[in-house]
BABA-216327 format. One record per residue (C-alpha): x negated, y negated, z; residue number from 1. Coordinates in Angstrom, 3 decimals. Layout:
N
(node (X, Y, Z), NUM),
...
// end
This chain:
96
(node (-120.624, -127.790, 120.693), 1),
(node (-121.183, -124.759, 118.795), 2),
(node (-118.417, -122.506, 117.557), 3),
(node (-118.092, -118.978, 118.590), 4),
(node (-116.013, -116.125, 116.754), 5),
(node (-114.382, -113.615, 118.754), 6),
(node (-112.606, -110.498, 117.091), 7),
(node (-110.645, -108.264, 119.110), 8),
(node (-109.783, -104.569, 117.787), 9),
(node (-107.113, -103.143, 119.826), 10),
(node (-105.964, -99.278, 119.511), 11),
(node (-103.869, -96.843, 121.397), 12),
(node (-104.495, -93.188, 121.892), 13),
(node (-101.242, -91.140, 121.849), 14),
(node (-101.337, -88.077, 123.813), 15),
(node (-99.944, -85.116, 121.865), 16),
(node (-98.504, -87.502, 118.701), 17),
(node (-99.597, -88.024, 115.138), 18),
(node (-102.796, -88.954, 114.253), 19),
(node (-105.223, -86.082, 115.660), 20),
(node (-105.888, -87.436, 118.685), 21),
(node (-107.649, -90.797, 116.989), 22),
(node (-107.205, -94.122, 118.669), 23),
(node (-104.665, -95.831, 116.568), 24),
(node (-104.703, -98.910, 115.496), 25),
(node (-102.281, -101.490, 117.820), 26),
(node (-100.745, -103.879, 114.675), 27),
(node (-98.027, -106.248, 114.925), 28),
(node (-98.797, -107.128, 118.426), 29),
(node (-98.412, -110.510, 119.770), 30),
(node (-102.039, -111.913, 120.692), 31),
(node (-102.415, -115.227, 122.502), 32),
(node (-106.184, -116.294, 124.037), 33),
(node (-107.385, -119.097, 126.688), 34),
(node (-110.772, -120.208, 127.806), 35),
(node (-111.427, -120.353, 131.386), 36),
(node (-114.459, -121.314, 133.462), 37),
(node (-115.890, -117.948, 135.582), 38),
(node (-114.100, -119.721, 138.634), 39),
(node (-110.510, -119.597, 136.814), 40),
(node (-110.024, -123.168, 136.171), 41),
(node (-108.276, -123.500, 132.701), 42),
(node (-110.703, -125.080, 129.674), 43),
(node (-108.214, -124.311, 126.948), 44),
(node (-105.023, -122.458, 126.334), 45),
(node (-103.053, -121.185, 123.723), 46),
(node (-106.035, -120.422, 120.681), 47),
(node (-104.732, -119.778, 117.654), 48),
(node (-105.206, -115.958, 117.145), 49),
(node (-105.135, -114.448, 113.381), 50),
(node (-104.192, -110.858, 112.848), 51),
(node (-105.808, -108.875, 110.510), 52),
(node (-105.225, -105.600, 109.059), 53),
(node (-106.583, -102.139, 111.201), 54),
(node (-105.419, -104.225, 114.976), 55),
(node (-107.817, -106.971, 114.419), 56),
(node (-107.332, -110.248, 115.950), 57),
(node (-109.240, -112.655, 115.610), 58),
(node (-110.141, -116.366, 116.728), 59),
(node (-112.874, -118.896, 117.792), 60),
(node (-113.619, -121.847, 120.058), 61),
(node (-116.121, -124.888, 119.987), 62),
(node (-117.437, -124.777, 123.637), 63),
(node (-118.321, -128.114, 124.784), 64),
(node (-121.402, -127.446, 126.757), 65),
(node (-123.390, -124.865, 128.946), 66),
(node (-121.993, -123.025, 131.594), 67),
(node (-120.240, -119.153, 132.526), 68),
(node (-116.668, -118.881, 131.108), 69),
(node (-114.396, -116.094, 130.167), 70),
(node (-111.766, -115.900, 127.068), 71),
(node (-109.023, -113.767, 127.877), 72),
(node (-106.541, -112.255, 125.296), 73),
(node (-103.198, -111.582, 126.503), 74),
(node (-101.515, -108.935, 124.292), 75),
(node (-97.702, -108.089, 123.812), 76),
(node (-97.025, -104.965, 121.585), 77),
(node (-94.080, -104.434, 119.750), 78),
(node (-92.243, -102.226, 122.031), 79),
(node (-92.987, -104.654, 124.725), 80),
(node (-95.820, -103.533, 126.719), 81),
(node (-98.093, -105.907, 127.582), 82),
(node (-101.767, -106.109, 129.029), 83),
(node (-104.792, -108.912, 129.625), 84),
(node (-108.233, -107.929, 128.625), 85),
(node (-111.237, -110.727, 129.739), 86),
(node (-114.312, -111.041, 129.081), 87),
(node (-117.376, -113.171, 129.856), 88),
(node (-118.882, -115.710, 128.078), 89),
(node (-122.428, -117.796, 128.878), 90),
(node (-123.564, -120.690, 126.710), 91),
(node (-126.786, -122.012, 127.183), 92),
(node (-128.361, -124.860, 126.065), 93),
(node (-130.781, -124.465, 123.590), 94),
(node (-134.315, -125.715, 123.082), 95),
(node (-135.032, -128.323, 120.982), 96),
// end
């Protein structure tokens, strides 16, 4: 299969703090990511996730063949709050 890159940028807007009012960038946190098919079933857990300066995270994942799946990040920040973002994911075949 071909491999896709995923990068996620996470930042926090603080009402009333430092920083003008910008979204902040959300560094340090602890980033995990799975692969599931649309229907939920599990394809692959526990991607390795590199952070990079400015809240990026990033990883990537060799999908196996066509279908709909999603690759949700799971994200822990330092002062332990924690949240899931998903998001969907269709690989087609392509022609030959």
């Amino acid at each position: 299969g071909e491999t896709e890159q995923f990068l996620l940028k996470i930042s926090e807007k603080i009402e009333g703090g430092f920083g003008g009012g910008e979204p902040l960038p959300l560094e340090n946190a602890t980033v995990s990511a799975s692969v599931l098919e649309a229907s939920g079933g599990v394809v692959k857990e526990n991607l390795p996730v590199e952070r990079e300066a400015g809240g990026i995270y990033r990883t990537s994942y060799a999908f196996g063949g066509a279908g709909n799946y999603k690759i949700v990040f799971s994200v822990r920040t330092e002062d332990g709050r924690s949240f899931t973002a998903d998001f969907p994911v269709t690989v087609s075949r392509g022609a030959y």
